[in-house]
N, CA, C and O atoms as a GROMACS GRO file, in nm:
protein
  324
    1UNK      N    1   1.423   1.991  -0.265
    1UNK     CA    2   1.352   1.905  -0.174
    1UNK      C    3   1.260   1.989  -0.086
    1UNK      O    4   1.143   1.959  -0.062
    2UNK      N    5   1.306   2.069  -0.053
    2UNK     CA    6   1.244   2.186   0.035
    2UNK      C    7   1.081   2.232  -0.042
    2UNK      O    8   0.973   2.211   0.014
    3UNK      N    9   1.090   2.276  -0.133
    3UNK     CA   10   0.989   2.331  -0.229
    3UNK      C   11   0.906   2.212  -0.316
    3UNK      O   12   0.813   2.264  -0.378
    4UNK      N   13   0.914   2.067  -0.336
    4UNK     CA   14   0.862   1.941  -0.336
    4UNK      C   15   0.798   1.878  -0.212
    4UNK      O   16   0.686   1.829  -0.221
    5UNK      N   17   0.872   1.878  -0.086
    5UNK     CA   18   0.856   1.816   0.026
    5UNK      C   19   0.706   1.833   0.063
    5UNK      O   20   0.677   1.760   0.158
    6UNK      N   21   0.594   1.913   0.014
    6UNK     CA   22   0.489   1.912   0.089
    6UNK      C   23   0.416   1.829   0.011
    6UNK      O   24   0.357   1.739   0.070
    7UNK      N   25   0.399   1.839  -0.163
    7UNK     CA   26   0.370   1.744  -0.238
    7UNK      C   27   0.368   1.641  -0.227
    7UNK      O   28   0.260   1.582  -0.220
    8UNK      N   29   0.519   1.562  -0.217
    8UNK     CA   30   0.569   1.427  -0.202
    8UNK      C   31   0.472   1.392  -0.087
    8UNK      O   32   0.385   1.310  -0.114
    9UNK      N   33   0.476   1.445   0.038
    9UNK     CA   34   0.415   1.427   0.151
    9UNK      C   35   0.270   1.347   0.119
    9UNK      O   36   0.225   1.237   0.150
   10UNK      N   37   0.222   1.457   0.040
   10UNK     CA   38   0.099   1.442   0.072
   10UNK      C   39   0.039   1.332  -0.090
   10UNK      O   40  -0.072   1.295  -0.127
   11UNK      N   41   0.144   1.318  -0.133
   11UNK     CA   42   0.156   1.159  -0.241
   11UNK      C   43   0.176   1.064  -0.160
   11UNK      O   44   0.124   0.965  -0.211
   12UNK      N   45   0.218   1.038  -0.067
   12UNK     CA   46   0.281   0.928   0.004
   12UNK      C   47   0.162   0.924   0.122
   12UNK      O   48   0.173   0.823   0.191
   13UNK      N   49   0.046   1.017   0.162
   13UNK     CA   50  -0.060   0.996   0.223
   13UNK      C   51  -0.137   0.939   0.172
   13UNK      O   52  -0.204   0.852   0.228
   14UNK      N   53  -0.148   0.969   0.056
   14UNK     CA   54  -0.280   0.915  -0.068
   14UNK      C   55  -0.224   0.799  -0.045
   14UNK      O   56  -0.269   0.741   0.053
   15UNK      N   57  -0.110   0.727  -0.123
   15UNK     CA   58  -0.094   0.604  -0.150
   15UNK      C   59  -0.130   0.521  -0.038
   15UNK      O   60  -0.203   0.422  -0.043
   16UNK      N   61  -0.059   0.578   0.087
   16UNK     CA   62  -0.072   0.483   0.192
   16UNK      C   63  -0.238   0.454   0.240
   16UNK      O   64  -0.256   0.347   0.298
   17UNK      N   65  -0.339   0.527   0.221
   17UNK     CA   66  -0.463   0.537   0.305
   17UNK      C   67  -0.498   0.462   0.187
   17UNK      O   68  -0.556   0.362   0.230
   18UNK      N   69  -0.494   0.458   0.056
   18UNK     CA   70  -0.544   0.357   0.016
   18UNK      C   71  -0.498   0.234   0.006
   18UNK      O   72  -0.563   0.132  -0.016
   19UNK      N   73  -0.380   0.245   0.022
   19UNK     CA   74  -0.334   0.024   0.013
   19UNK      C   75  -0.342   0.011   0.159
   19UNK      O   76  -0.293  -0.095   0.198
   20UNK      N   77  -0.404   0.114   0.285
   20UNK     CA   78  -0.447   0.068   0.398
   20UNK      C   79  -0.612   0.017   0.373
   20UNK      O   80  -0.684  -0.069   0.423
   21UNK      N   81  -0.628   0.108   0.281
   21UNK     CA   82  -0.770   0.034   0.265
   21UNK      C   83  -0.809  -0.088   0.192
   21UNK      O   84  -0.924  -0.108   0.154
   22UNK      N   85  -0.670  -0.201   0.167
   22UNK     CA   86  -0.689  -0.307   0.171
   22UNK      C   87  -0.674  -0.376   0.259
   22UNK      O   88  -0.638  -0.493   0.244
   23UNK      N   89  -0.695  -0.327   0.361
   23UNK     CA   90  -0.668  -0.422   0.473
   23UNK      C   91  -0.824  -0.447   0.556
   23UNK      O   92  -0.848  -0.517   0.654
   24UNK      N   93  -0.886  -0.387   0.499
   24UNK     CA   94  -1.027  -0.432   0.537
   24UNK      C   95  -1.108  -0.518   0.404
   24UNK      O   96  -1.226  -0.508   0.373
   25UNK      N   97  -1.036  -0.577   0.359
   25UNK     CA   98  -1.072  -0.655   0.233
   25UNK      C   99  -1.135  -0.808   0.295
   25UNK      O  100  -1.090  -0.841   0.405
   26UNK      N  101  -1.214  -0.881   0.244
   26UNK     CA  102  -1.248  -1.038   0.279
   26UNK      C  103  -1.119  -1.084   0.277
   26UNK      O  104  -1.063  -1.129   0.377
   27UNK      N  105  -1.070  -1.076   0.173
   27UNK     CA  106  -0.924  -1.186   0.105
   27UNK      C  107  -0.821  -1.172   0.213
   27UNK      O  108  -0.831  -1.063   0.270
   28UNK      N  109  -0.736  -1.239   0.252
   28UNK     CA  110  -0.635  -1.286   0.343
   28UNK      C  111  -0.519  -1.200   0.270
   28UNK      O  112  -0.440  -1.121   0.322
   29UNK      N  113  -0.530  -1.233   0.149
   29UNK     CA  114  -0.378  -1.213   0.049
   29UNK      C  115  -0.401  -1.086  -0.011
   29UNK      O  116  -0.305  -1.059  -0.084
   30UNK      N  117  -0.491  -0.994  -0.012
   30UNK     CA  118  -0.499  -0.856  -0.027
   30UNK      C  119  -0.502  -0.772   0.111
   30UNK      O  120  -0.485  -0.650   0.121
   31UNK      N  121  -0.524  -0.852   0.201
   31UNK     CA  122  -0.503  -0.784   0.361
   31UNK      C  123  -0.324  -0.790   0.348
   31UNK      O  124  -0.274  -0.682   0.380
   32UNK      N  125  -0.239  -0.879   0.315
   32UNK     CA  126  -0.146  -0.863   0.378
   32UNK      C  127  -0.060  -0.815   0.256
   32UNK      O  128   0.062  -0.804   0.273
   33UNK      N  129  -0.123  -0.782   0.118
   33UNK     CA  130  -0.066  -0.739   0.031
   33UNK      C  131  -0.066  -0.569   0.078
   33UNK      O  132   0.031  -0.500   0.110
   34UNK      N  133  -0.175  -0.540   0.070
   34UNK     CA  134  -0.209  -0.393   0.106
   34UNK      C  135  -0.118  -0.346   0.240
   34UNK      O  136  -0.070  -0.232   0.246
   35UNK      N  137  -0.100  -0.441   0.344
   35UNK     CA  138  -0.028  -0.397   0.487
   35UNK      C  139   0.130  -0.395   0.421
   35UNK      O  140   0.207  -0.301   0.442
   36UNK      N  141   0.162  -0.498   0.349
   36UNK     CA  142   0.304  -0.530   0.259
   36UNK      C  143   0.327  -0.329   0.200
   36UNK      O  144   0.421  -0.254   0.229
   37UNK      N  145   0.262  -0.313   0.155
   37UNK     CA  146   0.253  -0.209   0.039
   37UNK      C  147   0.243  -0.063   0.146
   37UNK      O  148   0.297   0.044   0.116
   38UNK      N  149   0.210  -0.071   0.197
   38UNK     CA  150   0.148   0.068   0.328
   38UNK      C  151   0.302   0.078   0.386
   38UNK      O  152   0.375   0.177   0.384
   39UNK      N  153   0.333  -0.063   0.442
   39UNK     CA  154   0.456  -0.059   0.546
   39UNK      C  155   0.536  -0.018   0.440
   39UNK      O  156   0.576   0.097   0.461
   40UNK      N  157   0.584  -0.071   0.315
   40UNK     CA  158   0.687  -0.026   0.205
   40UNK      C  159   0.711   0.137   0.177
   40UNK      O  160   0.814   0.205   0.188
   41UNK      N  161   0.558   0.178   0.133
   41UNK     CA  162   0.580   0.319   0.147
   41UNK      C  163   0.646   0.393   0.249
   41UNK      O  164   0.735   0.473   0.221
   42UNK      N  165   0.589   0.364   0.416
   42UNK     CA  166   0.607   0.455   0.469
   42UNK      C  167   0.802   0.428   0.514
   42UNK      O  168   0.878   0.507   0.571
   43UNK      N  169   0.828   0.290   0.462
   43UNK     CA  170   0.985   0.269   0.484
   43UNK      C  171   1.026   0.360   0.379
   43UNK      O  172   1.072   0.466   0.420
   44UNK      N  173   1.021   0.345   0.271
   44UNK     CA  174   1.075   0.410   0.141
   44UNK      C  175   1.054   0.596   0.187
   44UNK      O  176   1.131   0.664   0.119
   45UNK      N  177   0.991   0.656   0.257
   45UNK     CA  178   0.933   0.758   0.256
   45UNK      C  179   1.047   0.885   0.378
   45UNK      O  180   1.097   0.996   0.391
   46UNK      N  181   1.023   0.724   0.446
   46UNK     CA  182   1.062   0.803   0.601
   46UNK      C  183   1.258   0.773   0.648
   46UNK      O  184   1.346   0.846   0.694
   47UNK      N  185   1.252   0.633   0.606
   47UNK     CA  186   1.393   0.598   0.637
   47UNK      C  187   1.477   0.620   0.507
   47UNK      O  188   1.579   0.689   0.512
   48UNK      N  189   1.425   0.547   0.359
   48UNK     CA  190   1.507   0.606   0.255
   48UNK      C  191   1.527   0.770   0.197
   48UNK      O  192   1.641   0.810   0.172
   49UNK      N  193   1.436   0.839   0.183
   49UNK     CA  194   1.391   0.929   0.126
   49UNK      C  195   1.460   1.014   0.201
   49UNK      O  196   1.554   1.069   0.143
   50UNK      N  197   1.436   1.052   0.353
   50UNK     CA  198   1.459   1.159   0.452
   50UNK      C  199   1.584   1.126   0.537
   50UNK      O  200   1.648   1.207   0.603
   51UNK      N  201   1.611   0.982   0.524
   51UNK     CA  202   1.752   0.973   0.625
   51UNK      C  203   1.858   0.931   0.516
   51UNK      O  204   1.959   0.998   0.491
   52UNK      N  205   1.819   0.791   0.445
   52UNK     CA  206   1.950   0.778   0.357
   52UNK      C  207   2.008   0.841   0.280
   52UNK      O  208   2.128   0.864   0.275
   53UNK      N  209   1.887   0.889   0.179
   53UNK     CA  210   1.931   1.011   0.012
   53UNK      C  211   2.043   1.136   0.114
   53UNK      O  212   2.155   1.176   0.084
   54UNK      N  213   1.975   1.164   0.215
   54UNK     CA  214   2.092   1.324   0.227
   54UNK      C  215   2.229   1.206   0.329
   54UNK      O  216   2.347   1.242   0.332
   55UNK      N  217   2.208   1.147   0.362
   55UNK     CA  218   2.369   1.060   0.433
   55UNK      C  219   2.428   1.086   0.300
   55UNK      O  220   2.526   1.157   0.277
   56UNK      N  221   2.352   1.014   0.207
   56UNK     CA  222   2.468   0.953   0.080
   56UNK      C  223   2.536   1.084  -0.012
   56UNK      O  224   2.633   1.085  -0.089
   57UNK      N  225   2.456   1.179   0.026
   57UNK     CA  226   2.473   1.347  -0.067
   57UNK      C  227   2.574   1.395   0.007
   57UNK      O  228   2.672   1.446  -0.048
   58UNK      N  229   2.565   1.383   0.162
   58UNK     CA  230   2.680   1.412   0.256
   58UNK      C  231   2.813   1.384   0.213
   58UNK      O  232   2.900   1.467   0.188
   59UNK      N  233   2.824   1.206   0.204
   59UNK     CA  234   2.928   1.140   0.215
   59UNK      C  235   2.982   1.178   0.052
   59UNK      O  236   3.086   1.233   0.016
   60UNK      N  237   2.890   1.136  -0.012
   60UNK     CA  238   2.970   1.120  -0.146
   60UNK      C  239   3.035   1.282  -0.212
   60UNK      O  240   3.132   1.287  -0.288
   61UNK      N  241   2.952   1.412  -0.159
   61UNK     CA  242   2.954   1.510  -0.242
   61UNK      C  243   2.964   1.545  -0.377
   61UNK      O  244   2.869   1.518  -0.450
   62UNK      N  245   3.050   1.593  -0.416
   62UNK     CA  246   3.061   1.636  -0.594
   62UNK      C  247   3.054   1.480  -0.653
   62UNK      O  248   2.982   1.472  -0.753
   63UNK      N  249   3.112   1.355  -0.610
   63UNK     CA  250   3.107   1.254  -0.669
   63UNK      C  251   2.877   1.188  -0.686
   63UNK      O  252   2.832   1.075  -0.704
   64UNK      N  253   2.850   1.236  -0.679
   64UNK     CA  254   2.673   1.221  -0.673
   64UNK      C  255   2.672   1.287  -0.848
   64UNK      O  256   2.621   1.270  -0.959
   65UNK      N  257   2.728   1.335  -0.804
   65UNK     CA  258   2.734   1.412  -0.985
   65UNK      C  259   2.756   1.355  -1.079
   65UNK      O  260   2.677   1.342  -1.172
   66UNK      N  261   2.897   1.297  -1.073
   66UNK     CA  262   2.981   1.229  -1.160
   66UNK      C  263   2.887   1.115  -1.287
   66UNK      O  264   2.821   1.013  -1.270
   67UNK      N  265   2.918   1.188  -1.399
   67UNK     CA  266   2.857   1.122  -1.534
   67UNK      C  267   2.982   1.029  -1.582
   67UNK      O  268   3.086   1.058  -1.522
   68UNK      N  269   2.990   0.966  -1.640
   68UNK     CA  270   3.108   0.861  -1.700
   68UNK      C  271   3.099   0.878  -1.856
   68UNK      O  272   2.995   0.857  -1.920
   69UNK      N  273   3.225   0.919  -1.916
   69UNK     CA  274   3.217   0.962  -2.049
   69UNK      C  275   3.183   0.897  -2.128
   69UNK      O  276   3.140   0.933  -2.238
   70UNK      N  277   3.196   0.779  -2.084
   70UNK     CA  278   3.086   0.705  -2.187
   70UNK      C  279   2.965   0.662  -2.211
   70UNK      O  280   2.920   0.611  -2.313
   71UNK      N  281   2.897   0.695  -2.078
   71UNK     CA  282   2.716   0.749  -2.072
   71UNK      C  283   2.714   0.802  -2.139
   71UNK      O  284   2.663   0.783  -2.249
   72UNK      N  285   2.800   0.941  -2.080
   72UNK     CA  286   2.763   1.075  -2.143
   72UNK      C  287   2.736   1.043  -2.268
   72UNK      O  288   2.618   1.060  -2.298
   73UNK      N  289   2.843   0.982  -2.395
   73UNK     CA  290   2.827   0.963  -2.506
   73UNK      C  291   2.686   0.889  -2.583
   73UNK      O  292   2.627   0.924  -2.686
   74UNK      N  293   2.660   0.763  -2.480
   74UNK     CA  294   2.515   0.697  -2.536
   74UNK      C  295   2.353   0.798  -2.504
   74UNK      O  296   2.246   0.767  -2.557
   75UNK      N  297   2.369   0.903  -2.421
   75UNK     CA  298   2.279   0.995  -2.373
   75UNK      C  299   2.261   1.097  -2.480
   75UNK      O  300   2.356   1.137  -2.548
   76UNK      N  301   2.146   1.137  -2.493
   76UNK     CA  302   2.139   1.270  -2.577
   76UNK      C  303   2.145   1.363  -2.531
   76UNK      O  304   2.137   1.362  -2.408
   77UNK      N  305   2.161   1.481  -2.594
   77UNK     CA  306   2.195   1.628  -2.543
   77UNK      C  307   2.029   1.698  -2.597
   77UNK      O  308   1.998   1.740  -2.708
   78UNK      N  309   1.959   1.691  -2.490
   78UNK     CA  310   1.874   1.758  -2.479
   78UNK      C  311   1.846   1.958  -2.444
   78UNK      O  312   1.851   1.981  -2.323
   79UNK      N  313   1.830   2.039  -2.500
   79UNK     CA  314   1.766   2.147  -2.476
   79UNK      C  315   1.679   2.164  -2.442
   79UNK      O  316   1.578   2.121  -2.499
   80UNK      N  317   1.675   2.246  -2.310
   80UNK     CA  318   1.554   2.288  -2.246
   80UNK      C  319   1.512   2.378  -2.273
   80UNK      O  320   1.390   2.388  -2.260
   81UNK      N  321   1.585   2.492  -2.324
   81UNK     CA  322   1.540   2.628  -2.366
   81UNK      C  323   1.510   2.675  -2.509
   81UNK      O  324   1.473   2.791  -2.529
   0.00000   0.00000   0.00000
């Protein structure tokens, strides 16, 4: 997260300055689509992303991990190397 975090950041600027820039649109329903979409990001960004994801990494620990053997089984075994 540390070594992503400036990226993400600055993905989540882009997106927002442009679905803010529907808010200077004629249309009623792209003004409040675009404000819909701006406010979403910066919820998803600021309260999910930065406060909930590490609560839930806290609380849950090694269980965040946990695969179920029978995923495991329908999943492929991919190589990276």
């Amino acid at each position: 997260m540390k070594d992503n975090g400036k990226a993400i950041f600055a993905a989540i600027l882009i997106m927002a300055s442009v679905f803010m820039g529907f808010v200077f649109a004629a249309d009623s329903t792209v003004k409040s689509m675009g404000l819909a979409l701006t406010l979403g990001i910066f919820f998803d960004a600021l309260i999910v992303r930065m406060i909930f994801v590490p609560a839930m990494l806290a609380v849950f620990g090694k269980a965040n991990w946990y695969l179920p053997k029978w995923l495991d089984k329908l999943l492929p075994n991919v190589k990276i190397e």
